[in-house]
VOGU-3710 file (C-alpha; in Angstrom, 3 decimals, decimal comma):
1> xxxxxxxxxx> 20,925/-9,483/9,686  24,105/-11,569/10,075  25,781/-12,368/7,102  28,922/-14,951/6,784  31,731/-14,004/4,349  34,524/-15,811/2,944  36,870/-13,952/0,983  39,234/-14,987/-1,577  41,644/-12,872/-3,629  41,106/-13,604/-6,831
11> xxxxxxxxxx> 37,606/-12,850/-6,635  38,515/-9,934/-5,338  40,634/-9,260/-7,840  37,667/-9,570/-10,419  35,258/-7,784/-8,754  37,630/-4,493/-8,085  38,373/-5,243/-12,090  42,307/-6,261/-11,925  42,859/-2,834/-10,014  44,238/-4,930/-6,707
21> xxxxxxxxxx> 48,427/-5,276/-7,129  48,962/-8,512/-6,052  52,159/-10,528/-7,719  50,355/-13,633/-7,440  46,951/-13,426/-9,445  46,652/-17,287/-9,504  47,114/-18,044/-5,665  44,100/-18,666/-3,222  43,919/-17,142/-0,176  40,813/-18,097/2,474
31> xxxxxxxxxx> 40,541/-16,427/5,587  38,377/-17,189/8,304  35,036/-17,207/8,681  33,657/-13,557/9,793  30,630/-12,498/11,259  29,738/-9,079/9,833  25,968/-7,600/11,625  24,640/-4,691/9,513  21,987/-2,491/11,117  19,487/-1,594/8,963
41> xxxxxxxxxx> 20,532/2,315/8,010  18,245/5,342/8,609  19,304/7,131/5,429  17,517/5,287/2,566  14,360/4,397/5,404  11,512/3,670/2,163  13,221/4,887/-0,609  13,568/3,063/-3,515  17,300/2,812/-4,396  19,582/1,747/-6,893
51> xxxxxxxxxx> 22,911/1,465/-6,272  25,030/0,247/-9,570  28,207/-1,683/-8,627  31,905/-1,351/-9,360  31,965/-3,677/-11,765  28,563/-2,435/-13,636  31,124/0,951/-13,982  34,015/-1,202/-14,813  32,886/-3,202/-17,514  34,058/-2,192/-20,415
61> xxxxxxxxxx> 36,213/1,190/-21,044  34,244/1,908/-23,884  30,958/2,191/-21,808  29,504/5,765/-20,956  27,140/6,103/-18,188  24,440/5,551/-21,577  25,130/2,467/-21,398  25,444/1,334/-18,062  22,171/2,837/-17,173  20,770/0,945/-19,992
71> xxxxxxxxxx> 21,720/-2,464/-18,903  21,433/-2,291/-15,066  18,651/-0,428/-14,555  15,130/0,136/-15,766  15,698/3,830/-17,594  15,269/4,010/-20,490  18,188/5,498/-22,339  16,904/7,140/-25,935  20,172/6,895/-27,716  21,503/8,288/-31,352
81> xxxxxxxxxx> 23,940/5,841/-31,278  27,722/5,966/-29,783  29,026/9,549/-29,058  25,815/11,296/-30,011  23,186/12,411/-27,688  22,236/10,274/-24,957  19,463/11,018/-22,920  17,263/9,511/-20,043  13,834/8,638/-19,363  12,772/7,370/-15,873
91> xxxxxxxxxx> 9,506/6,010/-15,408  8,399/7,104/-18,481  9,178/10,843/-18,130  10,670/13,241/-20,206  14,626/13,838/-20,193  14,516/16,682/-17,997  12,538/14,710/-15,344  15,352/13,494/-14,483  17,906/15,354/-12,181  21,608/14,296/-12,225
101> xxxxxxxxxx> 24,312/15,253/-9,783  28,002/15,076/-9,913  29,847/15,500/-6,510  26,637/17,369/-5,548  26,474/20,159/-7,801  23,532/20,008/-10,718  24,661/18,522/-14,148  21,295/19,628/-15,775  21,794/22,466/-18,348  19,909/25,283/-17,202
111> xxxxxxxxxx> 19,424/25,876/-21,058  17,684/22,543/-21,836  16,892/20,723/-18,475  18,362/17,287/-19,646  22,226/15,450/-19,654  23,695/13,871/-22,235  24,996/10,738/-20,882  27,088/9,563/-23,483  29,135/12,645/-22,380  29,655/10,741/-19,121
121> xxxxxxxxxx> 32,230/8,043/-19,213  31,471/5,073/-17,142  35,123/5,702/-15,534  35,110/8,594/-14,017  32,499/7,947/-12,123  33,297/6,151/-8,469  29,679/5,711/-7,046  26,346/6,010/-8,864  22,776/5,656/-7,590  19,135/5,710/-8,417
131> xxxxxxxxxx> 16,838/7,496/-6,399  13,420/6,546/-7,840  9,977/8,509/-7,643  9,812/10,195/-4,473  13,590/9,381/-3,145  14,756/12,044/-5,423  13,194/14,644/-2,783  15,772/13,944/-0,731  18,734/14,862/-3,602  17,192/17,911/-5,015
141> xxxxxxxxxx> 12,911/19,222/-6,421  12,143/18,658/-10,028  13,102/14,841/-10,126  9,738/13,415/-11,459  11,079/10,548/-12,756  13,563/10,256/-10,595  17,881/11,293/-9,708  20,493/9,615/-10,690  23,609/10,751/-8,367  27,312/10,604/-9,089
151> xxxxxxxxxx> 30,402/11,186/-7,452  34,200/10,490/-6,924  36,051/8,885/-4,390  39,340/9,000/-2,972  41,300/5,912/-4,233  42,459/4,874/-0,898  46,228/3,181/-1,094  49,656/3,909/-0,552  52,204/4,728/-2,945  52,062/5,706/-6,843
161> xxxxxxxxxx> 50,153/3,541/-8,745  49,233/3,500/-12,745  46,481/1,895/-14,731  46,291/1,907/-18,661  43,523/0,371/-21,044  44,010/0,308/-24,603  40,716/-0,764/-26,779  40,575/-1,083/-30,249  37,419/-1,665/-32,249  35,238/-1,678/-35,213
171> xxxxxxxxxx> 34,810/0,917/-37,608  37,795/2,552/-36,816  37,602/3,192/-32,932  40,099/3,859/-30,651  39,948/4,213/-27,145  42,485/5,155/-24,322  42,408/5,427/-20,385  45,585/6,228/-18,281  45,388/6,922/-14,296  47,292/7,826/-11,751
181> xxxxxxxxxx> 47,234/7,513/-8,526  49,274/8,407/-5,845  48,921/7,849/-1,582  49,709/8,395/1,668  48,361/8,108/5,137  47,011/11,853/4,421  46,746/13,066/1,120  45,381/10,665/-1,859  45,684/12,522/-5,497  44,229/10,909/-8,743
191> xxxxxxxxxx> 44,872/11,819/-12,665  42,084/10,326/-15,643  42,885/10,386/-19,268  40,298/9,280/-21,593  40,216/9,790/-25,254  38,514/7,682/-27,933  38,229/8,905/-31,207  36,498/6,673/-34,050  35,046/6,709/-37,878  32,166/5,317/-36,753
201> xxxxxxxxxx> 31,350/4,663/-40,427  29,246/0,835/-40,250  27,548/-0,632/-42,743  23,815/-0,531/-42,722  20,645/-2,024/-44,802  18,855/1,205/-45,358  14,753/0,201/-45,059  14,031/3,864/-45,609  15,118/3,649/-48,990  14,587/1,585/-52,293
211> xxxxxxxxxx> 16,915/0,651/-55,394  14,747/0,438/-58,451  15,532/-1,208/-61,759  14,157/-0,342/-64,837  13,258/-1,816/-67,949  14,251/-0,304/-71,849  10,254/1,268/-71,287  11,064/2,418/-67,830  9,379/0,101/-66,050  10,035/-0,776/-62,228
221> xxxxxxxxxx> 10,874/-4,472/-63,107  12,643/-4,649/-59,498  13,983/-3,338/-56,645  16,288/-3,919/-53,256  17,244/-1,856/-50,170  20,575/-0,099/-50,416  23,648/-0,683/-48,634  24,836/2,109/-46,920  27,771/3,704/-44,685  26,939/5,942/-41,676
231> xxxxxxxxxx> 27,753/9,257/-43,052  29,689/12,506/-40,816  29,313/10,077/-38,030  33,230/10,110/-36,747  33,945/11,800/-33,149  36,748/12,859/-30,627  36,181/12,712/-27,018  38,592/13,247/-24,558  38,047/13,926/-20,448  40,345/14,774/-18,131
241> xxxxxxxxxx> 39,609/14,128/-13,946  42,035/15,623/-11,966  41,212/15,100/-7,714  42,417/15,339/-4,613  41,641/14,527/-1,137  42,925/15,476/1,959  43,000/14,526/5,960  43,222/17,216/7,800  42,870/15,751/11,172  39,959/15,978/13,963
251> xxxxxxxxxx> 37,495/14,442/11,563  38,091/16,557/8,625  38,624/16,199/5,136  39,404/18,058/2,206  38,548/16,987/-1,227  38,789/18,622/-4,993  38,036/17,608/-8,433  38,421/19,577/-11,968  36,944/17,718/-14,611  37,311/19,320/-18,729
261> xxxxxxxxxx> 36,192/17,481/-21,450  36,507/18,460/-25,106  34,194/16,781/-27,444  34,031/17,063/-31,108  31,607/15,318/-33,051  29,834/14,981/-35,992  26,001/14,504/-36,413  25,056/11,523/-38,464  22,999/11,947/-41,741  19,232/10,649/-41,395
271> xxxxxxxxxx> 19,065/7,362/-43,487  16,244/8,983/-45,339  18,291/11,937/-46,393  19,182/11,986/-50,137  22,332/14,946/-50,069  25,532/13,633/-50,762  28,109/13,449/-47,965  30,176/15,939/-49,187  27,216/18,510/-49,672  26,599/19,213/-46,387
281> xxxxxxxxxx> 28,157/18,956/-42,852  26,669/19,038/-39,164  29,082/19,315/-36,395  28,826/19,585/-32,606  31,526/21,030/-30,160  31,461/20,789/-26,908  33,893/22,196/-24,039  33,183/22,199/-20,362  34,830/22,773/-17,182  33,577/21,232/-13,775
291> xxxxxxxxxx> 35,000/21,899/-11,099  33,993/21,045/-7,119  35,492/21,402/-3,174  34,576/20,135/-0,410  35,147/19,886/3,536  33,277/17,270/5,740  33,608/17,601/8,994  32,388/13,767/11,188  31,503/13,473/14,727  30,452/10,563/16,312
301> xxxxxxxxxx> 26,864/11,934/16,456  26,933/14,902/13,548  28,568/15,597/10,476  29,318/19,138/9,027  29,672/19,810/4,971  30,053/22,333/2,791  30,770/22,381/-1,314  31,015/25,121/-3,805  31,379/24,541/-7,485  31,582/26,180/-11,209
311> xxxxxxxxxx> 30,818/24,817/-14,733  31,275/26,526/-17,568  30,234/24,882/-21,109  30,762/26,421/-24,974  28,321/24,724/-26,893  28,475/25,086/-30,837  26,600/23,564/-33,927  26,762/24,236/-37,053  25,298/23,149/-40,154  27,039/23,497/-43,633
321> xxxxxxxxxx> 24,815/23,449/-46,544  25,333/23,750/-50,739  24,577/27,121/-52,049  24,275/25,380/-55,186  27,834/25,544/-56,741  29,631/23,663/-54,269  31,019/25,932/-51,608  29,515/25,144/-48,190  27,660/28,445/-46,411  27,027/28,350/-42,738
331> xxxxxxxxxx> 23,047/28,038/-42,621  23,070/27,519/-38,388  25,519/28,398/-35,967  24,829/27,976/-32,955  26,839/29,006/-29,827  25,622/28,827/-26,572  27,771/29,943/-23,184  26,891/29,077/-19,589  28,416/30,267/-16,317  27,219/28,443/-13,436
341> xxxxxxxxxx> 28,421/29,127/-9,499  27,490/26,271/-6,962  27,204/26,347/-3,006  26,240/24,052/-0,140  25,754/23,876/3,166  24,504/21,099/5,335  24,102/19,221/8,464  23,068/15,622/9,838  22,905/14,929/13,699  22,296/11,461/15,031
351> xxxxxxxxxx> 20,884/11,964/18,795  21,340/7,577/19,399  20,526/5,309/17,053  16,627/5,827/16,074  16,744/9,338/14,729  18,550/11,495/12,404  18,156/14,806/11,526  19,415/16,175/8,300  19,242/19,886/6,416  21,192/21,761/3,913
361> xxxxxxxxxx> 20,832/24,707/1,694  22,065/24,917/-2,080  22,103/27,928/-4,471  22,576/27,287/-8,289  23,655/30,650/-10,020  23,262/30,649/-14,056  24,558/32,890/-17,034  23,554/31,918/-19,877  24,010/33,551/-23,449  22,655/32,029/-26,323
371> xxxxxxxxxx> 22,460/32,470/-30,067  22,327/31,601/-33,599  25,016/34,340/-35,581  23,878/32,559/-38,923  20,028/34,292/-39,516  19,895/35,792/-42,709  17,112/38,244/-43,205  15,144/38,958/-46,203  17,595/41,671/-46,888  20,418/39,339/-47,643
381> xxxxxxxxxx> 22,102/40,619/-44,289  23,265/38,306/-41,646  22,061/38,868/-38,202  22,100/37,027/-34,313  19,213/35,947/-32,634  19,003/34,448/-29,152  19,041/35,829/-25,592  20,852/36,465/-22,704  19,643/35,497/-19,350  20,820/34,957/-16,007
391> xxxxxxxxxx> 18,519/32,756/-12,978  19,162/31,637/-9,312  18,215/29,027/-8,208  17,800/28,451/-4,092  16,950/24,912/-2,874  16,157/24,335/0,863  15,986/20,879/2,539  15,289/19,260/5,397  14,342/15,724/7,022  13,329/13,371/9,925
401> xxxxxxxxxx> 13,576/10,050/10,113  13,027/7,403/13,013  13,151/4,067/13,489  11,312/3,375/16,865  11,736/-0,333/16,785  14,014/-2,648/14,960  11,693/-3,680/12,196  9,570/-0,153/11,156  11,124/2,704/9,950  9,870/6,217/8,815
411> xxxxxxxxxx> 11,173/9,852/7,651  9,722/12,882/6,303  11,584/15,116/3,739  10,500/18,753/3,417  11,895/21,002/0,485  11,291/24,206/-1,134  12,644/25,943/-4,049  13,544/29,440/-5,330  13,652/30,367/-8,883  14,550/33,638/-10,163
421> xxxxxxxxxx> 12,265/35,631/-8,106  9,383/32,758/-7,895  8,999/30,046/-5,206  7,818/26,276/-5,690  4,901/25,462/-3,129  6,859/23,280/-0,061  7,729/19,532/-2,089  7,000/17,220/1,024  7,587/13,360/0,839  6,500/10,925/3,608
431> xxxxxxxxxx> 8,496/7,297/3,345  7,905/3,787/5,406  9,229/0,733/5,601  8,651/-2,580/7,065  10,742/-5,872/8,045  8,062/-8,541/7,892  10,541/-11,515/8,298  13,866/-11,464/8,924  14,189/-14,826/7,719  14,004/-14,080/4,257
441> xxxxxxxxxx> 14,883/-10,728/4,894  11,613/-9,369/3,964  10,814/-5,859/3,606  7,953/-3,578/2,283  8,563/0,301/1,276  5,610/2,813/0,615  6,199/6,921/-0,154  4,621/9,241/-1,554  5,818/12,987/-2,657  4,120/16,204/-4,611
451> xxxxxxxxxx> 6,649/17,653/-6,801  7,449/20,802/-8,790  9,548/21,461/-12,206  10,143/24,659/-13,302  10,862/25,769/-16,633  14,509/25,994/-18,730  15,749/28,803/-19,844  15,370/27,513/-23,134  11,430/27,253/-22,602  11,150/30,789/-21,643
461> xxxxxxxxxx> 13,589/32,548/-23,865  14,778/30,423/-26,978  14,264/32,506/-30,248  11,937/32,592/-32,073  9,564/30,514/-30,015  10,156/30,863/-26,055  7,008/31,088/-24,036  7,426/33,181/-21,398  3,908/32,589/-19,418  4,711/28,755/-18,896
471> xxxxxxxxxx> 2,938/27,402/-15,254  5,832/24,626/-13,169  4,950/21,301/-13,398  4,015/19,776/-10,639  2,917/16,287/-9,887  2,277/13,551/-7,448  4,160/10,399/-7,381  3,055/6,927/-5,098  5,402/3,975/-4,515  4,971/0,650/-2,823
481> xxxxxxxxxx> 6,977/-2,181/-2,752  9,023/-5,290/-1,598  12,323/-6,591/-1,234  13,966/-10,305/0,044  16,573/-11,988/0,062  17,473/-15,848/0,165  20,770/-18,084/0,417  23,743/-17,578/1,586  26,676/-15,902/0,336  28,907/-18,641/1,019
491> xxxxxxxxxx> 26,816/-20,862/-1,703  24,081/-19,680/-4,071  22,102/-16,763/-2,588  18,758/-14,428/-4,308  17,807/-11,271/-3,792  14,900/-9,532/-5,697  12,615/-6,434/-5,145  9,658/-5,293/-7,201  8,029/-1,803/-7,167  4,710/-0,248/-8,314
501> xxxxxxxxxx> 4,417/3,258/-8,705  1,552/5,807/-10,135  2,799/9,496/-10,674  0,435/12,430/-11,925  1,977/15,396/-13,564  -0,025/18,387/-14,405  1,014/21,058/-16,640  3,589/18,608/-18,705  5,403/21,011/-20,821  6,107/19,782/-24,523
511> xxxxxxxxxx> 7,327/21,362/-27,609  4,494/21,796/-30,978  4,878/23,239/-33,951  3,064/26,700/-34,067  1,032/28,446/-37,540  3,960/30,571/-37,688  6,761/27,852/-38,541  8,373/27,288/-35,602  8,323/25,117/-32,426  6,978/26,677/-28,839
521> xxxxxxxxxx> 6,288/25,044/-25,260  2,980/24,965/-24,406  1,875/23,043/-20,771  -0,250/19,931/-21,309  -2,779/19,799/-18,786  -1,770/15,914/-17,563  0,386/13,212/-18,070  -0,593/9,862/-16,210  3,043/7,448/-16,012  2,204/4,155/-13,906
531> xxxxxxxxxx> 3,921/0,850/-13,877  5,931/-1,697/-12,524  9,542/-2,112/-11,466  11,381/-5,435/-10,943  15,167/-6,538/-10,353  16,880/-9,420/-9,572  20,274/-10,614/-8,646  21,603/-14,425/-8,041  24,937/-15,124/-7,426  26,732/-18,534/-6,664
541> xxxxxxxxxx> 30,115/-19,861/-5,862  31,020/-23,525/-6,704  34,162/-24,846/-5,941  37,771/-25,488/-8,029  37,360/-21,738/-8,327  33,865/-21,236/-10,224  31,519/-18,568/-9,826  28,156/-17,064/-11,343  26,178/-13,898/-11,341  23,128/-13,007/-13,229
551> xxxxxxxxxx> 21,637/-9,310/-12,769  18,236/-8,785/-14,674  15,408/-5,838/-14,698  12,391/-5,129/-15,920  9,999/-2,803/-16,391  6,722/-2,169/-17,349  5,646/1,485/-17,859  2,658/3,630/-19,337  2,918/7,134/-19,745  -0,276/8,168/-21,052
561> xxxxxxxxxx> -1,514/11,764/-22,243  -4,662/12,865/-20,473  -4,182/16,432/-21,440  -6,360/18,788/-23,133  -7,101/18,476/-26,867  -4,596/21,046/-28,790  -7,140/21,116/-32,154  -10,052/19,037/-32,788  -8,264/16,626/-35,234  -5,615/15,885/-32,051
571> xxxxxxxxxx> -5,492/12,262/-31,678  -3,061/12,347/-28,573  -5,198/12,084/-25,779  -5,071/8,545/-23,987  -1,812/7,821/-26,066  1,747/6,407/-24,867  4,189/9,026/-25,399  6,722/8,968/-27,869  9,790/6,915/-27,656  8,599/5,468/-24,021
581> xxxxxxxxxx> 8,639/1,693/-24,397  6,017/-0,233/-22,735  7,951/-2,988/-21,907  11,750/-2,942/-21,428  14,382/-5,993/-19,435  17,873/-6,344/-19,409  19,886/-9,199/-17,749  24,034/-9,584/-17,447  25,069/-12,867/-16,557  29,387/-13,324/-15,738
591> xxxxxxxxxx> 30,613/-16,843/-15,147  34,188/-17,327/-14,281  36,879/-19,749/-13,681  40,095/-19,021/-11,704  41,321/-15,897/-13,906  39,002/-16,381/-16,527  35,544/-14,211/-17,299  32,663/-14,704/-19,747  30,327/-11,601/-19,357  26,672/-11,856/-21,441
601> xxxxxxxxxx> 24,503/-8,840/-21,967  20,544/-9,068/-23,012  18,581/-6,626/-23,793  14,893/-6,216/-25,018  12,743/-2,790/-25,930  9,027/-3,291/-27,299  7,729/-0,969/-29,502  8,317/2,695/-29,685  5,620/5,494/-30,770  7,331/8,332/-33,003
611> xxxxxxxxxx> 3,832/10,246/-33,155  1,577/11,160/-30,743  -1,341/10,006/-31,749  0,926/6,623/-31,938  0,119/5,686/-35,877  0,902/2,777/-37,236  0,012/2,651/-40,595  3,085/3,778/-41,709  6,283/2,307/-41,036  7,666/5,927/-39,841
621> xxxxxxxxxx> 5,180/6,017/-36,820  6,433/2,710/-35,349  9,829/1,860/-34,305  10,262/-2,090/-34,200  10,597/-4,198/-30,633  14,744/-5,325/-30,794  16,480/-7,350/-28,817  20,387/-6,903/-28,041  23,006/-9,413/-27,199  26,456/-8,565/-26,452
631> xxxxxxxxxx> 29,196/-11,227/-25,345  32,799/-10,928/-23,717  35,863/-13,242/-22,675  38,663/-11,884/-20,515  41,899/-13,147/-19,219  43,655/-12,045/-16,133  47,618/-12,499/-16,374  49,868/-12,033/-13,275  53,500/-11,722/-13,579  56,195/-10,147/-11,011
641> xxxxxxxxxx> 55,864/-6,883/-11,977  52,763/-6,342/-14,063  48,810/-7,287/-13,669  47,706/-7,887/-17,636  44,104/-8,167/-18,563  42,536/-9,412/-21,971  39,135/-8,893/-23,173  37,626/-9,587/-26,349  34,087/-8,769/-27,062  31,547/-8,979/-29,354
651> xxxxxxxxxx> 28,291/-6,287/-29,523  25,059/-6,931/-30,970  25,809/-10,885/-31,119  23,256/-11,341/-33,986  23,814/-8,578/-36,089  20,277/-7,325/-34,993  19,153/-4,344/-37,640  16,860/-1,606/-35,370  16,652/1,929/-34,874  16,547/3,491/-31,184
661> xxxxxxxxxx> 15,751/6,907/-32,635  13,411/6,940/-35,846  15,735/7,418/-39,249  19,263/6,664/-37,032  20,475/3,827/-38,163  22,709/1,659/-35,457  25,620/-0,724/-35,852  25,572/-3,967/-36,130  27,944/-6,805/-35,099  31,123/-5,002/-34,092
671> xxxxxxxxxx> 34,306/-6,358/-32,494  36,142/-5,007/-29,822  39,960/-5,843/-28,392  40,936/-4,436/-24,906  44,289/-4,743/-22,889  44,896/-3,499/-19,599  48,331/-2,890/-17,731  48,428/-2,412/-14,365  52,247/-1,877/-13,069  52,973/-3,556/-9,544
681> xxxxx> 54,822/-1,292/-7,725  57,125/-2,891/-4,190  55,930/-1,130/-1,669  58,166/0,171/1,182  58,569/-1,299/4,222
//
């Protein structure tokens, strides 16, 4: 497709958010008109693929990847609330459905098979995509939901250069981000500094609980809803993203990254909990190193990589409880360590320009040592429980794909999977697609993929409660869908795409409560998640310097329980699962004027099951539809040696009062006040 471009630099300016180092922020520039012809790429032939933008990343410094993935595209993220566990659900599957990736090397713990995203902040990331349904073959097996895939990038430039955010919020919140950056023709090093620390103490209507007043007899003559605080909600995060990148000549390149992060947070009392504040005390600690290298090696008609990686992550919680006299006794502690070692190899050859053939081979090695040193026995003695395990994991992947005329397209992705001493069946996935008109840029995608999960090491092992006889999951997942795209990018140009998918999972493990008084995995025999995808994207320029861009998503999913019964009373089967929402959409609209930007955010949930057998008698089996609006205004500034942004922002608009997790309550309306200094340094001529 041809597509004409005119470029200006202050929109530029916007959409790389104020990181360009221009003196002149106010002046114009047009270039001429330039014809740009894109071939339509073998890489992503079928797949359905979400790529999230730069400025999606960018918004706000204050964003984890939580909350990006929340507004701009259709997972569903089942949040605690800020700084406290974040975790994904993609087309209606479970948290460990979904595999993440950071520079290549696995993010899921091997302990619990999920990520916590609010661990994840929105910039340190580069480049993010989706990789829906059967795409995910192609990152790595166990994906049925879906990948989400991260990475860094070389911040290409020459010369030193220095960005710093300050943000200052409700509730007590600070937040801080420093880079820098430094380039030359061969080597390009970047330093991140983030580090937001908060009380996170908001004011709440607590629903959960009632005031009564009482007459001289004792009567209830009355009653209200307290006003509460959030209690032992307050958190320190900070992240630190060292990299470096390196041409070496003859098509190669060298790259690094160490990334540490040192969280410390505490876990929010339940609104329906009665202790006082000072009476008890939950805490979660969390340091981890990651740490990735890479060479690449391009050819006009191959390319060579290879990446090894570590991770290492101590995990604590502890909970502090009154023995009665007020000194606080350690009733859980619970440390966890995990060593993993990371290695790939791969190749892709392009023989012309219909085919490419692509393979690689990863290995995943995992210590893992976890306990609880806080067990008291009936003895009154103090003893540890937990286990010590180590697992490989060996993934092997390959793929063909072919275009044999312009408008068709095809590819076949093969991979298989070692873990500990057990292999997955082969995962295949078969992908098409089809350019009906190029006119309106019409195209329709179909795949289809069988897929395998295999257990954590928390399934298998965790005391008391592991089950070691657990069967993979495995499942089958079917997409089809369409894409177009209208306008022109001069003016006022569409683009929209809209998916249906149906994926079967048998042997969906899940977590009951056993006769003996604890919790144990047990494989349900199948899970049946169907639905619809949509997005949307319009964006016009008008003149005197005015432009508008509205992003919006939806989704429609059922995840329904078709397993067996567990006990006759079970009132599960043919049930949504809990915390999926039927229904969810989310839209972000930006209008802006010369160097000014108003930024919208709308969100909207349905309901939410908390029970499987999805009761609603009782308000504690239901969480309430919500809808969220947030709003922002920001000001660029240019002066002769300094780029100066202002942003001002208000979240959830209309004080909405909802829960995303049942018993959590969640802030309300909340202000937020953001500078950014970008130094403009003369560069050397």
């Amino acid at each position: 497709m041809d597509l004409r471009i005119k470029l200006t630099a202050l929109l530029t300016l916007f959409a790389a958010g104020a990181e360009a180092q221009s003196p002149d922020i106010h002046r114009t520039v047009d270039i001429e008109q330039v014809t740009v012809t894109e071939r339509r790429i073998l890489e992503d032939i079928g797949a359905r693929k979400t790529v999230l933008d730069t400025v999606s990343l960018r918004d706000n410094v204050t964003n984890s990847m939580a909350d990006v993935l929340s507004q701009a595209s259709s997972i569903f993220i089942k949040s605690y609330g800020r700084a406290t566990l974040s975790t994904a659900s993609f087309r209606g599957t479970a948290p460990s459905h979904t595999q993440v990736t950071w520079n290549g090397m696995k993010m899921n713990s091997p302990m619990l098979g999920m990520v916590d995203f609010s661990l994840i902040p929105s910039y340190f990331v580069d480049d993010a995509s989706l990789y829906h349904g059967a795409g995910s073959v192609g990152v790595t097996g166990g994906g049925l939901g879906g990948a989400v895939v991260l990475s860094t990038r070389p911040a290409y430039g020459t010369g030193p250069g220095v960005r710093y955010i300050q943000g200052i919020g409700s509730y007590g919140t600070f937040d801080e981000f420093l880079r820098f950056t430094y380039g030359s023709p061969r080597l390009q090093t970047s330093t991140r500094i983030y580090y937001a620390t908060s009380d996170n103490d908001f004011k709440y209507t607590n629903y959960r609980k009632k005031d009564y007043v009482y007459d001289d007899d004792n009567n209830i003559v009355d009653w209200s809803y307290p006003k509460e605080r959030n209690k032992n909600g307050s958190f320190k995060d900070f992240h630190a993203l060292q990299e470096f990148y390196y041409d070496a000549g003859a098509g190669n390149r060298l790259g690094g990254s160490v990334w540490f992060t040192d969280s410390r947070r505490g876990v929010p009392m339940l609104n329906v909990d009665y202790k006082d504040e000072s009476r008890s005390k939950n805490r979660q600690d969390e340091q981890t190193v990651r740490a990735t290298v890479s060479w690449d090696r391009y050819r006009a008609d191959y390319k060579l990589y290879a990446n090894a990686g570590y991770t290492y992550t101590d995990l604590k919680y502890l909970y502090l409880g009154d023995l009665g006299n007020g000194t606080l006794q350690e009733m859980i502690h619970s440390q966890s360590y995990v060593n993993t070692a990371y290695g790939r190899f791969g190749v892709e050859y392009y023989p012309g320009t219909k085919w490419m053939f692509a393979g690689n081979v990863s290995v995943h090695q995992h210590f893992v040592k976890s306990m609880d040193r806080a067990i008291v026995t009936q003895s009154g003695e103090a003893t540890t429980v937990g286990y010590d395990q180590a697992r490989v994991e060996l993934s092997a992947f390959a793929s063909v794909k072919y275009r044999p005329v312009e408008r068709l397209g095809l590819a076949v992705n093969i991979r298989q999977e070692l873990y500990g001493s057990d292999w997955t069946p082969v995962i295949p996935a078969f992908f098409a697609d089809y350019l009906l008109s190029r006119a309106g840029e019409v195209t329709v995608k179909a795949s289809v993929a069988r897929n395998f999960r295999y257990p954590t090491l928390n399934d298998l092992y965790f005391m008391p409660g592991g089950n070691p006889d657990l069967k993979t999951e495995k499942g089958y997942t079917y997409d089809f869908g369409a894409a177009f795209g209208v306008g022109d990018a001069d003016g006022v140009r569409f683009q929209a795409e809209v998916s249906a998918f149906d994926s079967r999972i048998r042997d969906w493990i899940v977590w009951l409560p056993t006769f003996k008084g604890f919790w144990s995995p047990v494989n349900v025999k199948k899970v049946h998640s169907y639905g619809l995808e949509t997005k949307g994207r319009l964006a016009a320029r008008f003149g005197r310097g005015w432009s508008l861009t509205a992003d919006g998503v939806f989704a429609l999913t059922n995840s329904i329980n078709y397993g067996d019964p567990a006990s006759w009373g079970d009132e599960s089967i043919g049930k949504q699962l809990v915390y999926i929402p039927k229904y969810s959409s989310a839209v972000t609209g930006k209008l802006g004027w010369r160097t000014w930007m108003l930024t919208w955010k709308w969100n909207w949930y349905s309901e939410r099951f908390t029970t499987s057998s999805n009761e609603t008698a009782t308000r504690l089996g239901r969480l309430e539809p919500y809808y969220m609006n947030d709003v922002s205004l920001e000001k660029l500034f240019g002066f002769k040696r300094v780029g100066v942004s202002l942003k001002f922002a208000v979240n959830n608009l209309f004080g909405e009062e909802y829960e995303s997790v049942l018993s959590r309550p969640m802030a309300g309306r909340n202000y937020g006040l953001y500078i950014e200094i970008t130094p403009l340094f003369r560069k050397k001529k």
